[in-house]
N, C-alpha and C positions, 0 to 999 in steps of 0.2 A: 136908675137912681143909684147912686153909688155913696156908698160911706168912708171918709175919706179922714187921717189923722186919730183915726179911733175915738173922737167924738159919742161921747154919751147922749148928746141930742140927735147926732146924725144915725146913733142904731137905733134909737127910741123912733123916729121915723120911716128909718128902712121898715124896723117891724111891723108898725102901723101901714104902711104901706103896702105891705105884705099882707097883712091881715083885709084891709080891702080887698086886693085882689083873689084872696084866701074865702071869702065872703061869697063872690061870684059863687054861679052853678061851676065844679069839676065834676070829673069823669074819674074813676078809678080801675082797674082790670078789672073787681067784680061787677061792677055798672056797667059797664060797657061790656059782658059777656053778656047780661039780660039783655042790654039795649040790641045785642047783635044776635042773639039765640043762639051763643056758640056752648056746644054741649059739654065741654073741656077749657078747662081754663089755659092751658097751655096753647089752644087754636088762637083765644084772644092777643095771649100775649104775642104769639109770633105776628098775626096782625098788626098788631103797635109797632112792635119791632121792623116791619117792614114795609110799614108810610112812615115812620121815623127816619128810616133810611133814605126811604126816596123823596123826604120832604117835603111830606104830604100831610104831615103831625107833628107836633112837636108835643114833648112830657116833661116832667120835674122830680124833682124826690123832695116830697115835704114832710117831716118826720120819718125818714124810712120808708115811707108809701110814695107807688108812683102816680103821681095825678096826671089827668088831660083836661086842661081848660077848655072850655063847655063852648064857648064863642066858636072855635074851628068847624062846629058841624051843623048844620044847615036844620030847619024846623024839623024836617024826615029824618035828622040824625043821619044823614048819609055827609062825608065830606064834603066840605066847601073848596072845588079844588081852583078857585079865585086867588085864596092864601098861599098856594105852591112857591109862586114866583115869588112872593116877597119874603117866602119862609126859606127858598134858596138864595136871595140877595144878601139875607141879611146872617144866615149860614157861613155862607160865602166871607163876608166881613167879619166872622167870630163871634156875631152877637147872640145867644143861647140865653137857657134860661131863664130866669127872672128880671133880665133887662130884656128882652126877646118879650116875655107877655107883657112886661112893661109898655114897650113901644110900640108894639100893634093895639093895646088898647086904650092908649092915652091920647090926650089931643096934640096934634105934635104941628110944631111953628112950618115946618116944611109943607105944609097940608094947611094951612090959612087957618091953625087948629080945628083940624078935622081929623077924626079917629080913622088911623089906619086900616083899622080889620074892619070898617065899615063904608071907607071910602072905595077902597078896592073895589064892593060890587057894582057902583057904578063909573069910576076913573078907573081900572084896573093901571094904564101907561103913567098915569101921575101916582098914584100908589106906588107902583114899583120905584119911579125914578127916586121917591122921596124912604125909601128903604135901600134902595143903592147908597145915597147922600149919608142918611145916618149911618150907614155899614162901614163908611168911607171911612178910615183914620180922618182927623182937624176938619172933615169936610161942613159937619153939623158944626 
């Protein structure tokens, strides 16, 4: 979703948009040190820091705090590593962030509106191809 012209209706929507997706379960470094029994907070962060890398996670900063949308990890809380490939396609094309949680978890035309972060576990090849396409510059 992008806000375009500086439009007072289109940030009045980003926000709201925002705030949905703000609404979801996240994850924050101290939630995920309980969730992970790590004794130092410093072990979590490097953690994040290094499935962020291998794009295996993706974070945000929302007010100063880093979040982790709650969708990437499986009922056990262990990664869902189904998301890798489309978390590197779409890497790969620039797209981060809040358009990045945006489009994995909205219904998207390329997917017959089917939600990407949930079509993945059982199309993983159509999933991907269809975050290749949005990755794509003009191709969406």
């Amino acid at each position: 979703m992008t806000v375009t012209g500086g439009s007072a209706g289109g940030a009045q929507r980003l926000a709201a948009h925002r705030a949905r997706l703000l609404a979801t379960e996240v994850f924050t470094y101290d939630t995920l040190q309980r969730l992970r029994g790590d004794r130092q907070a410093s072990s979590t962060r490097t953690w994040v820091a290094r499935t962020c890398a291998a794009r295996e996670l993706f974070t945000l900063t929302h007010d100063g705090q880093t979040i982790v949308p709650a969708f990437q990890f499986a009922a056990d809380k262990s990664l869902r590593p189904e998301l890798r490939p489309l978390l590197e396609a779409l890497a790969v094309g620039g797209v981060d962030g809040w358009q990045l949680w945006t489009w994995l978890t909205s219904p998207s035309g390329l997917l017959s509106g089917g939600v990407p972060h949930e079509v993945v576990r059982t199309q993983p090849k159509r999933a991907l191809r269809a975050a290749q396409r949005f990755s794509t510059p003009n191709a969406a």
